[in-house]
C-alpha positions as CSV (number, residue, x, y, z in Angstrom):
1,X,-22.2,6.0,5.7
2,X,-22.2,9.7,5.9
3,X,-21.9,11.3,2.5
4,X,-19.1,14.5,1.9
5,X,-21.4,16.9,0.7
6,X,-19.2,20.0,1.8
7,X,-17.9,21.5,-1.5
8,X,-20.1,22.5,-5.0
9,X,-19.1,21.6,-8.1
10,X,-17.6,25.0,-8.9
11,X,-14.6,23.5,-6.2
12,X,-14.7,20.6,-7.2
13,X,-12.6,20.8,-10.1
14,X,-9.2,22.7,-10.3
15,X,-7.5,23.2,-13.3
16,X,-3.5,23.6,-13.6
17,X,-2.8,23.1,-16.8
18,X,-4.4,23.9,-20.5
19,X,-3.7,20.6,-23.3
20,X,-4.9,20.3,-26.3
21,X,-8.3,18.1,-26.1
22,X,-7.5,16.9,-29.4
23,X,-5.1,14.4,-27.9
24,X,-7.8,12.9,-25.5
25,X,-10.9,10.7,-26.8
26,X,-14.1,12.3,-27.5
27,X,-15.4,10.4,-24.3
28,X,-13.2,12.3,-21.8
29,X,-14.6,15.9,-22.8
30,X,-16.7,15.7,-19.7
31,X,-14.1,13.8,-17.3
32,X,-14.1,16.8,-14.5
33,X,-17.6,15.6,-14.0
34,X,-17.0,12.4,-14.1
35,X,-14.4,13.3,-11.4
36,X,-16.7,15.2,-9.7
37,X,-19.0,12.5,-9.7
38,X,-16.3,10.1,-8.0
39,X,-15.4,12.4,-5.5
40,X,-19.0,13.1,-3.9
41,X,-20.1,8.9,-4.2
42,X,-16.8,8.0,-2.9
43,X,-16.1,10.5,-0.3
44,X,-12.8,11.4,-1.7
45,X,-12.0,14.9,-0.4
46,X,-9.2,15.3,-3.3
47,X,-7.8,13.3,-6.4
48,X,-5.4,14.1,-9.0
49,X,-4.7,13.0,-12.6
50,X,-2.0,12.3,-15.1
51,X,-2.6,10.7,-18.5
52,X,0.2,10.0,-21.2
53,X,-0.3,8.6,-24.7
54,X,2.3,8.5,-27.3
55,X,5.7,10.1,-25.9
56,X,3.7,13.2,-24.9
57,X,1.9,14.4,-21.5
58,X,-1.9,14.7,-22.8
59,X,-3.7,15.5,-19.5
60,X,-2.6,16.5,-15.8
61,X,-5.3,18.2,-13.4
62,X,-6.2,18.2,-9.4
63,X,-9.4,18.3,-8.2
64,X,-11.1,19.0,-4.9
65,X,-9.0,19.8,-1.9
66,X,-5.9,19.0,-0.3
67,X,-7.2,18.8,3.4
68,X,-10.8,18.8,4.1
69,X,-12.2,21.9,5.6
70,X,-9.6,24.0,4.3
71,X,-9.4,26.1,0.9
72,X,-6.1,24.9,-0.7
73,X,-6.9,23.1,-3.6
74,X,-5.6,20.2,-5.4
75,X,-3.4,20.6,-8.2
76,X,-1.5,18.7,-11.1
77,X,1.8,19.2,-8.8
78,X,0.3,18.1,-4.9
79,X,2.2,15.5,-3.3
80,X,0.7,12.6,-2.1
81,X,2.3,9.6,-0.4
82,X,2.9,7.0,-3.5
83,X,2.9,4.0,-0.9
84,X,3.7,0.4,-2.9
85,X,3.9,2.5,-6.2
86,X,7.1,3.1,-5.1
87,X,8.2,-0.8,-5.5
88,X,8.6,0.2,-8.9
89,X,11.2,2.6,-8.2
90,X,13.3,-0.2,-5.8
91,X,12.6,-2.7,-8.7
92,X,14.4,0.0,-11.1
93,X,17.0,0.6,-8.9
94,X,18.4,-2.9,-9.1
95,X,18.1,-3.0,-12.6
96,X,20.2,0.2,-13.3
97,X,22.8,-1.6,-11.2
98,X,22.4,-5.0,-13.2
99,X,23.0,-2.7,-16.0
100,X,26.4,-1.9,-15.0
101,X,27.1,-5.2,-13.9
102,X,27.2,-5.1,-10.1
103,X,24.1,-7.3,-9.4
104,X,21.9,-10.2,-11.3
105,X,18.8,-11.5,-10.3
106,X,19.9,-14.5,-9.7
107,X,22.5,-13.2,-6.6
108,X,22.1,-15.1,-3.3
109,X,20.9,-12.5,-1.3
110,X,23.2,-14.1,1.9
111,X,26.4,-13.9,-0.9
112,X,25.3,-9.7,-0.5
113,X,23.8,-9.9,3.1
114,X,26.2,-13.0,5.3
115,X,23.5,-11.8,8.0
116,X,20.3,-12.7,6.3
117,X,18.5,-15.3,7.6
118,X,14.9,-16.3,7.4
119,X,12.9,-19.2,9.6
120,X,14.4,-22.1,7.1
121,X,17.8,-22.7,6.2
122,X,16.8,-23.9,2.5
123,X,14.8,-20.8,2.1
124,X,17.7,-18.7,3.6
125,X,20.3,-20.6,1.4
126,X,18.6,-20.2,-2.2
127,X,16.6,-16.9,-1.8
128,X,17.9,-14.7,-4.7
129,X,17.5,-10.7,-5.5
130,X,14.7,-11.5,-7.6
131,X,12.7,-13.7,-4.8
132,X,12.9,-10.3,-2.6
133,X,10.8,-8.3,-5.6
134,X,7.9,-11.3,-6.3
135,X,6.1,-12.2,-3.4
136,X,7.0,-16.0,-3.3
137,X,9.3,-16.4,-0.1
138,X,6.5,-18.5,1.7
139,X,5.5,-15.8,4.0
140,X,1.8,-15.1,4.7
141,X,0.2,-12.0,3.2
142,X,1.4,-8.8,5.2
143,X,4.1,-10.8,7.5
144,X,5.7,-9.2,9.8
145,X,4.2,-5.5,8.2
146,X,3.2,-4.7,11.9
147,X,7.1,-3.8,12.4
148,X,7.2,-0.9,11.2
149,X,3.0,-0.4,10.3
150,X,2.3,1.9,12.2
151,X,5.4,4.1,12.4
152,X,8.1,1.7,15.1
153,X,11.2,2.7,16.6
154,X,13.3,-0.3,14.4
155,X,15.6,0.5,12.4
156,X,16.0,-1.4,8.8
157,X,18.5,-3.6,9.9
158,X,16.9,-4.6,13.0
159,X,13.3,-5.5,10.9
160,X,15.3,-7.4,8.4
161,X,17.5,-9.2,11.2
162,X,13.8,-9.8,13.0
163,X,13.1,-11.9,9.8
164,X,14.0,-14.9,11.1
165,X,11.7,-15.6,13.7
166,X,8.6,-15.6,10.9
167,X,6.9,-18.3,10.4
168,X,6.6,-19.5,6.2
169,X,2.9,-20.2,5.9
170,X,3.6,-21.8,2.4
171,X,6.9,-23.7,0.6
172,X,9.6,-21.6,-0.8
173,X,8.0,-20.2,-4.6
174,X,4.8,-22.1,-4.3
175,X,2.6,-19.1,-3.9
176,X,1.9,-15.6,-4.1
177,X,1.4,-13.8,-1.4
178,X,1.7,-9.9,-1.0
179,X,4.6,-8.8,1.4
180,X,6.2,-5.6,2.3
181,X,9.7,-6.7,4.4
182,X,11.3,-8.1,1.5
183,X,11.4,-4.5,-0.3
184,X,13.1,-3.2,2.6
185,X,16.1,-6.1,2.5
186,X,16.2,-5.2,-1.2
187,X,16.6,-1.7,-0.1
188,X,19.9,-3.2,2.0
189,X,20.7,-4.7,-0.9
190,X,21.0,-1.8,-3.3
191,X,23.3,0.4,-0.4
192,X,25.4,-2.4,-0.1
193,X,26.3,-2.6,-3.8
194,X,25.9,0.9,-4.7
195,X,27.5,2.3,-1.2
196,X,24.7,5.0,-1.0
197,X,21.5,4.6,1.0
198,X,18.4,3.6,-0.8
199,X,17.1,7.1,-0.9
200,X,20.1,8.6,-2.0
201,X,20.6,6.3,-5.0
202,X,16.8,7.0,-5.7
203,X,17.1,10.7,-5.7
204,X,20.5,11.0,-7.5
205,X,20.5,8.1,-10.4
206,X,16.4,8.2,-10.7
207,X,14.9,11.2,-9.8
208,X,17.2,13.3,-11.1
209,X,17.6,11.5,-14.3
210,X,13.8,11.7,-14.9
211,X,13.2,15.1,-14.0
212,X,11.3,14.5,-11.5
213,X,12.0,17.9,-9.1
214,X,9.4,17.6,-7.1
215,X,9.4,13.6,-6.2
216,X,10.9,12.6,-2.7
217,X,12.2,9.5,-0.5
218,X,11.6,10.8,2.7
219,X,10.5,9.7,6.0
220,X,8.6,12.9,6.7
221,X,4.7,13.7,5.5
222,X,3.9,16.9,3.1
223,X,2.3,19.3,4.9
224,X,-0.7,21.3,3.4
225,X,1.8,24.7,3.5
226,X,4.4,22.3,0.9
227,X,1.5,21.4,-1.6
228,X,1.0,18.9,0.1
229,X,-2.1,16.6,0.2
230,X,-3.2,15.6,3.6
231,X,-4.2,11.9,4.5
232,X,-8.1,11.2,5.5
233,X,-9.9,8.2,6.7
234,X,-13.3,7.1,8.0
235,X,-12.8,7.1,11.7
236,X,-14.9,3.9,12.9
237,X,-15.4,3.3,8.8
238,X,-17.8,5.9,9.0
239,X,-16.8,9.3,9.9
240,X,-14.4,11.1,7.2
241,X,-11.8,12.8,8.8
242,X,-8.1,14.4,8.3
243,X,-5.5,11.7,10.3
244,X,-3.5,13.6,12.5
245,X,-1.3,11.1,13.6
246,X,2.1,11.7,11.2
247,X,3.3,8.0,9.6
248,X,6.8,7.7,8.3
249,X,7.4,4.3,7.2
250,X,11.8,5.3,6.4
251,X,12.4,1.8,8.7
252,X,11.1,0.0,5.3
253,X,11.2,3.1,3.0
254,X,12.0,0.7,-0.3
255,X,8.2,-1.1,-0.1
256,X,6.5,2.4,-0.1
257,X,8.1,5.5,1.1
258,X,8.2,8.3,-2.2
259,X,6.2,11.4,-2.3
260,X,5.2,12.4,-5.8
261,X,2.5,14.1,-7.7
262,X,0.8,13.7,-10.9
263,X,3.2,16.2,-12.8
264,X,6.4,14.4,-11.9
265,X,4.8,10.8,-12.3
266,X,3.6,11.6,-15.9
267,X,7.6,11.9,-16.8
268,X,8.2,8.2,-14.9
269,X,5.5,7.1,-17.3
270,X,7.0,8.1,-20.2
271,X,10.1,7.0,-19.3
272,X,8.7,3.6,-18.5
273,X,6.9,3.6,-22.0
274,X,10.0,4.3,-23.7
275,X,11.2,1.6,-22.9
276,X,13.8,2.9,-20.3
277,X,15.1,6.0,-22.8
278,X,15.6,9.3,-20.9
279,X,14.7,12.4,-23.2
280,X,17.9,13.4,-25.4
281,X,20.7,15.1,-23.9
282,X,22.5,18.6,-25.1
283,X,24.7,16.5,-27.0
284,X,21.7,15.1,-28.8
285,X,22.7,11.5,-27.8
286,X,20.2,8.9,-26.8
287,X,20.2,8.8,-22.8
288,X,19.0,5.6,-21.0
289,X,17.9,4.9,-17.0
290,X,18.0,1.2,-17.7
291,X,18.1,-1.0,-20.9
292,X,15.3,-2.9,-22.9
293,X,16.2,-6.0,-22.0
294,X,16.0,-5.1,-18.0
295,X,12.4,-3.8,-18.7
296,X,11.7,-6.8,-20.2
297,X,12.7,-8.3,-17.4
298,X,11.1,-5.8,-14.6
299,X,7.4,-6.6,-16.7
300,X,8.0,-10.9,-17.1
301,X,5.5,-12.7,-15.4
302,X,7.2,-14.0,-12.6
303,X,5.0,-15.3,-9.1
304,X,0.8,-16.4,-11.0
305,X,-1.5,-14.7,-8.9
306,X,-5.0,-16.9,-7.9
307,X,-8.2,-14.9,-10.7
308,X,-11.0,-14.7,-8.1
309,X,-14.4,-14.2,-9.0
310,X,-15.8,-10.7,-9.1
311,X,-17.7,-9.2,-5.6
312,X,-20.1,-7.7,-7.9
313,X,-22.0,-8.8,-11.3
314,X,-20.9,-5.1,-12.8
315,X,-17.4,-5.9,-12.6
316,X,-17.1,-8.7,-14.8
317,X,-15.4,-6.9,-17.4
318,X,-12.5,-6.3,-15.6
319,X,-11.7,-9.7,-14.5
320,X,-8.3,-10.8,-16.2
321,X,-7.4,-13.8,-18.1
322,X,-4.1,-13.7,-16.5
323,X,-2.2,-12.1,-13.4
324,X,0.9,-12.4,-12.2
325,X,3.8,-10.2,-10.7
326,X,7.3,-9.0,-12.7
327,X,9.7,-7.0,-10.9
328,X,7.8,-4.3,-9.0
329,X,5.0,-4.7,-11.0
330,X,1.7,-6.0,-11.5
331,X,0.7,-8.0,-15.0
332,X,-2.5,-8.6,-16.2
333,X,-4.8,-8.0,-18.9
334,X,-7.6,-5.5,-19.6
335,X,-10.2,-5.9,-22.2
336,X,-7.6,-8.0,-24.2
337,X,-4.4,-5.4,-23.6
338,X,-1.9,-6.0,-21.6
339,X,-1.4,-4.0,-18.7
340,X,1.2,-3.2,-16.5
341,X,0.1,-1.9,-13.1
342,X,0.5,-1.3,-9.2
343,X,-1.6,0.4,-6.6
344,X,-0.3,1.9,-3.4
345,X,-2.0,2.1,0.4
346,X,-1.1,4.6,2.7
347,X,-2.8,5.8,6.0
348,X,-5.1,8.2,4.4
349,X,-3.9,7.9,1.0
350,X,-4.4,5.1,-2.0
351,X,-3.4,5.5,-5.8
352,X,-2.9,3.3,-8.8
353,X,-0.6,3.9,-12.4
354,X,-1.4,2.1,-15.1
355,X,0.6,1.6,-18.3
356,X,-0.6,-0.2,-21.8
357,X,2.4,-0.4,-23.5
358,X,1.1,-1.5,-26.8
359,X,-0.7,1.9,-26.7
360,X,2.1,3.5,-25.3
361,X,-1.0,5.0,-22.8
362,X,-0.2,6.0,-19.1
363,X,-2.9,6.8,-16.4
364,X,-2.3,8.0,-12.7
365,X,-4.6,8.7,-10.1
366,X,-3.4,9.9,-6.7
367,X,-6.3,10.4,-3.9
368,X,-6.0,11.9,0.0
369,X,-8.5,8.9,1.1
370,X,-8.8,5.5,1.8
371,X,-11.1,4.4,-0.8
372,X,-9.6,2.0,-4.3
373,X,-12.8,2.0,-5.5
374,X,-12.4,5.9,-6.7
375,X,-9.2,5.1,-8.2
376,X,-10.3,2.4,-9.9
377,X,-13.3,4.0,-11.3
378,X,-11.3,7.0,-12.8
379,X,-8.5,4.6,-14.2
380,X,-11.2,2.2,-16.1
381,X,-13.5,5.3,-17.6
382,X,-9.9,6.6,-19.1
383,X,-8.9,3.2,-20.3
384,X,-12.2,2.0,-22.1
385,X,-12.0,6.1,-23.3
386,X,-9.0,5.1,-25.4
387,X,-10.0,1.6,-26.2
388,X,-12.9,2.7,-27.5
389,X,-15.0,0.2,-25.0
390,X,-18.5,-0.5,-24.4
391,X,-20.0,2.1,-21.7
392,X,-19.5,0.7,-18.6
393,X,-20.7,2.7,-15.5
394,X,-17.5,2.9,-13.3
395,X,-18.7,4.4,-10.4
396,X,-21.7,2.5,-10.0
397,X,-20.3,-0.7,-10.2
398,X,-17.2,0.2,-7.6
399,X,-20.4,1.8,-5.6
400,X,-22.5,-1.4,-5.3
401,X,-19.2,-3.3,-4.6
402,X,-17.8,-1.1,-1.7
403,X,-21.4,-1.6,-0.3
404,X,-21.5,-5.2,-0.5
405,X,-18.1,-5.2,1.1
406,X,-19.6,-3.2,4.2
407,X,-22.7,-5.0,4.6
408,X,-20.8,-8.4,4.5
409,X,-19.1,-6.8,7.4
410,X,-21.7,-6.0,9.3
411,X,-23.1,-9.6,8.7
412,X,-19.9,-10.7,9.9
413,X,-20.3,-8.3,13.1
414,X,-23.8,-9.6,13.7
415,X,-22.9,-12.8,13.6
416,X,-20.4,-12.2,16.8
417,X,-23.1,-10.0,18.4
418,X,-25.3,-13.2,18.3
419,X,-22.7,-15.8,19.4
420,X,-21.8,-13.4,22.6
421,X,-23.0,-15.1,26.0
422,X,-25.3,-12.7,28.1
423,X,-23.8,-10.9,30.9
424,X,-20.4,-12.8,30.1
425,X,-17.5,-12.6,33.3
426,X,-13.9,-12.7,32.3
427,X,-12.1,-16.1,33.8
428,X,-10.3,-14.3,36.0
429,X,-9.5,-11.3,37.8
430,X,-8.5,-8.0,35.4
431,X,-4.8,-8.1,37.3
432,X,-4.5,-11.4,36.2
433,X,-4.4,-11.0,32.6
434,X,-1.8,-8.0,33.3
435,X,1.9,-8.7,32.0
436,X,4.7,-7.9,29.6
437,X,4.1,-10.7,26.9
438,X,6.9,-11.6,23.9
439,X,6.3,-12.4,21.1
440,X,9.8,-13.9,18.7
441,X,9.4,-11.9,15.8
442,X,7.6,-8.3,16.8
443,X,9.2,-7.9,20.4
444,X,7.0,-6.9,23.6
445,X,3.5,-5.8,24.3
446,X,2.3,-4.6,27.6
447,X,-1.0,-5.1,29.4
448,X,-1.6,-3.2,32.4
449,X,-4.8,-2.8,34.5
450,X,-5.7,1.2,35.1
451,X,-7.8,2.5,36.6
452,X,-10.4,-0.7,36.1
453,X,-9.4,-1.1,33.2
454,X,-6.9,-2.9,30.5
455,X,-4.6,-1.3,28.3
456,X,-3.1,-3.1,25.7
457,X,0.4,-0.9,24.8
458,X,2.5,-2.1,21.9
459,X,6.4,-1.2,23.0
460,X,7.4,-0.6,19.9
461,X,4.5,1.2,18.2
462,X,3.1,4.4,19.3
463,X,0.0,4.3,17.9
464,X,-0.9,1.2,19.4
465,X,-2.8,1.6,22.4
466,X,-5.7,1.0,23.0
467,X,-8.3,-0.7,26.2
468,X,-9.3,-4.2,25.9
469,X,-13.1,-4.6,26.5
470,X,-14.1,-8.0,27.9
471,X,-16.4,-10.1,25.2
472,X,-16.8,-13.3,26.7
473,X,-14.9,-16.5,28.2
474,X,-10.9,-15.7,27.6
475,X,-11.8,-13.2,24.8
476,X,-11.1,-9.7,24.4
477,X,-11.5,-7.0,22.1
478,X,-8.7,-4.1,21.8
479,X,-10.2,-0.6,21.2
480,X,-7.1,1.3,20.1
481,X,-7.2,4.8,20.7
482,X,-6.7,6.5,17.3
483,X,-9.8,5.8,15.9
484,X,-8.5,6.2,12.4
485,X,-6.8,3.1,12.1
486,X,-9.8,0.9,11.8
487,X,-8.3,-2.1,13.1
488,X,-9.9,-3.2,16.3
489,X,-8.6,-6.7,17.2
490,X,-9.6,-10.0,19.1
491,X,-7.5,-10.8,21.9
492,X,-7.4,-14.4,23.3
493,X,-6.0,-15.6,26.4
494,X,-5.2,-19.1,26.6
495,X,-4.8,-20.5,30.3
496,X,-2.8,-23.1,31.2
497,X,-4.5,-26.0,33.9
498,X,-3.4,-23.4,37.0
499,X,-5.1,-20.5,35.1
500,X,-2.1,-18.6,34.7
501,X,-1.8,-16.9,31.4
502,X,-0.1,-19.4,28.7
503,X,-0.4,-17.6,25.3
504,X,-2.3,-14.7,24.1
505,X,-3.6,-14.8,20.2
506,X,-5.0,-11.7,18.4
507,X,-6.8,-11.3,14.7
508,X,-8.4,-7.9,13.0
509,X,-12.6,-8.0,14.2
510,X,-13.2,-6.8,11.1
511,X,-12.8,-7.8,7.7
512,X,-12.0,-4.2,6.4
513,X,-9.1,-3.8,8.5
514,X,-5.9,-3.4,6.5
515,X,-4.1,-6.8,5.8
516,X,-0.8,-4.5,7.1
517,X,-2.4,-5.3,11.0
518,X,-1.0,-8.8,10.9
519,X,-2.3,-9.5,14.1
520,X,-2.7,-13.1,13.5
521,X,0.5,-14.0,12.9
522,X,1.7,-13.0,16.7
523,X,2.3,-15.4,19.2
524,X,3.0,-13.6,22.3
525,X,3.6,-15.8,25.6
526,X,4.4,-13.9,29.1
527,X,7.7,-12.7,29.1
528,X,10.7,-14.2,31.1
529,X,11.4,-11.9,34.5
């Protein structure tokens, strides 16, 4: 891995903002080189922070820079993509309008949307508002992300009408699994009983009730020129690098779509904390976004989520004795607290917020790469700061981890290298694995020979193309051509008995690759002329 040794430490840090100290635990005094210490083991060109404790904003700061190679620093107000923080936001939409009456929880989602429909009629029949928030509908993890991950030309309606050609990997509420489509049908489901787009109702009843000025719901990336942070991702898993390609994800905007920055974010916090109270009007009267009994709601443990073991000895500490997801929200316990949580994934950008309400302490991080571990180091050195925790040494543990996880990787890779025949021939002909193949849910993806050569096009999705490289037998592996997606995939050909193409099956080759690239769960068969 090729270490980002491009800055000193005088760079490293940036300060915006002057608090008093007093408010922060002894053990923080030297958190900008603790920071800085993140950023160089981690690669992380640029981070930002936002801590809240007790109705006030105790610590906001940016450190490093906003695109690597370039002088702009980070700062307490840089926007970065929020990615599946935003579910929070979606979540709080629906409960302002529960508040005044015009939705439950418990509303069919086909008595709001006639035209919903998913792959069983049950499922179809009894799925509620809530069922679209909790990750129980019986899809597989990441089902059906690939229509609009990376940026597609569907619109929201069309993804959610494409809903019903998903297989359900599991029964309706039996398990948690992590899925992104359902947001954006919630999304439909908040213009259609607020008659205002999803954005709109976000910026005019949330945003602006917050004070969050510098928060968005757009489709468009910040720019370096906006104070905005850049995206950056290890090309090949190895080479750090600014993405170029622009994402906008506004097909599915309610899973993931906000810009924010620490500065606005802090406010949300507080706001959450507060159980739902806005900060005193002119009038002096107490203001609410949404009432304590709909936060109680939003952070009730709704869909159990499986406790795995830990990768890594180190992190023991931070396995939970119970998980689960509210509304929007991730539940779980730290070091005996409850904690209320979500993380968000974004080409070249991941973050986490964390709240402990019986503390009524709030921690952001934001970063411009694609690395959890520096997140989660930064978040866990400010909580056991404030619980007064045994020392635990963050960074190295989140270090040894995110090593294990690329050497079982490379095992994983080796292990194909050895299985590969010598000299291997495809089965046929390149021309004959050329087509248009369908698949019921995503829609059409070309192969075409050129010039000696496969290419695999996506119709749909820009971003995906890419050559496929013979491996052996019927198997191929698609190189796409925007190295910074990191999701190289298996493509198998099955043949039926006159060897003409029957059914083509894909999965990730690697286990890094974002669980988004649902590969596996297409089918695609040749197309009907």
């Amino acid at each position: 891995m090729k270490k980002f040794h491009s800055f000193s430490l005088a760079v490293l840090w940036f300060l915006t903002v002057t608090f008093a100290w007093a408010a922060l635990p002894e053990r923080l005094n030297d958190l900008d080189a603790q920071v800085a210490r993140v950023l160089k083991e981690f690669d992380v060109p640029g981070l930002a922070i936002a801590i809240v404790k007790d109705g006030e904003v105790v610590f906001e700061r940016g450190y490093g820079v906003r695109r690597l190679g370039e002088p702009a620093v980070v700062d307490a107000h840089t926007r970065f993509a929020i990615a599946s923080n935003t579910k929070a936001f979606t979540a709080t939409a629906l409960a302002i309008l529960m508040d005044e009456g015009k939705v439950h929880w418990t509303d069919r989602v086909i008595d709001l949307l006639p035209w919903f429909q998913l792959s069983d009629p049950y499922v179809t029949r009894e799925m509620t508002v809530r069922d679209l928030l909790v990750h129980r509908s019986g899809l597989s993890l990441g089902a059906g992300d690939l229509l609009f991950w990376p940026t597609t030309t569907y619109t929201s309606e069309e993804i959610a009408q494409r809903l019903r050609y998903l297989p359900l990997a599991t029964s309706f509420r039996a398990n948690y699994a992590y899925d992104n489509v359902l947001y954006g049908v919630a999304g439909l489901a908040i213009q259609k009983v607020s008659g205002k787009p999803w954005a709109d109702f976000l910026r005019e009843r949330i945003f602006a009730s917050v004070g969050m000025t510098e928060t968005s719901a757009m489709p468009v990336e910040p720019t370096a020129d906006n104070n905005g942070a850049s995206g950056h991702a290890k090309f090949e898993f190895k080479d750090l690098r600014p993405i170029a390609s622009v994402v906008a994800f506004e097909n599915n905007a309610p899973a993931g779509a906000i810009f924010s920055n620490v500065h606005d974010l802090a406010k949300w916090m507080l706001v959450q904390l507060d159980g739902g109270k806005l900060p005193a009007g002119p009038d002096g009267r107490e203001r609410r976004l949404f009432s304590a009994a709909r936060q109680k709601e939003m952070w009730s443990l709704v869909t159990p989520i499986p406790i795995g073991e830990p990768s890594v000895a180190a992190l023991a500490a931070v396995r939970p004795n119970f998980l689960g997801y509210g509304h929007g929200w991730n539940l779980a316990d730290f070091r005996s607290r409850r904690i209320v949580y979500h993380t968000g994934g974004w080409p070249g950008m991941v973050s986490r917020l964390t709240l402990v309400p019986d503390l009524k302490l709030g921690v952001v991080v934001l970063t411009n790469q694609e690395v959890g571990a520096a997140f989660q180091a930064v978040t866990l050195d400010v909580l056991d700061a404030f619980l007064n925790a045994p020392m635990v040494d963050w960074v190295a543990a989140y270090a040894e981890q995110e090593k294990k996880g690329a050497a079982d990787a490379d095992a994983g890779w080796a292990k194909h290298v050895a299985a590969r025949q010598p000299n291997p021939k495809p089965a046929l002909p390149l021309a004959r694995f050329a087509g248009r193949f369908h698949d019921a849910w995503y829609g059409d993806v070309l192969i075409a020979e050129e010039k000696g050569r496969l290419v695999m096009r996506f119709e749909k999705t820009a971003l995906l193309v890419g050559e496929l490289e013979h491996w052996q037998q019927e198997t191929f592996i698609v190189h796409w051509r925007d190295r910074s997606l990191n999701a190289d995939a298996w493509v198998t050909f099955a043949l039926t008995p006159d060897a003409e193409i029957d059914q083509i099956k894909m999965a990730p080759v690697s286990p890094l690759t974002d669980f988004s690239f649902d590969f596996q769960d297409l089918l695609l068969r040749p197309a009907k002329k």
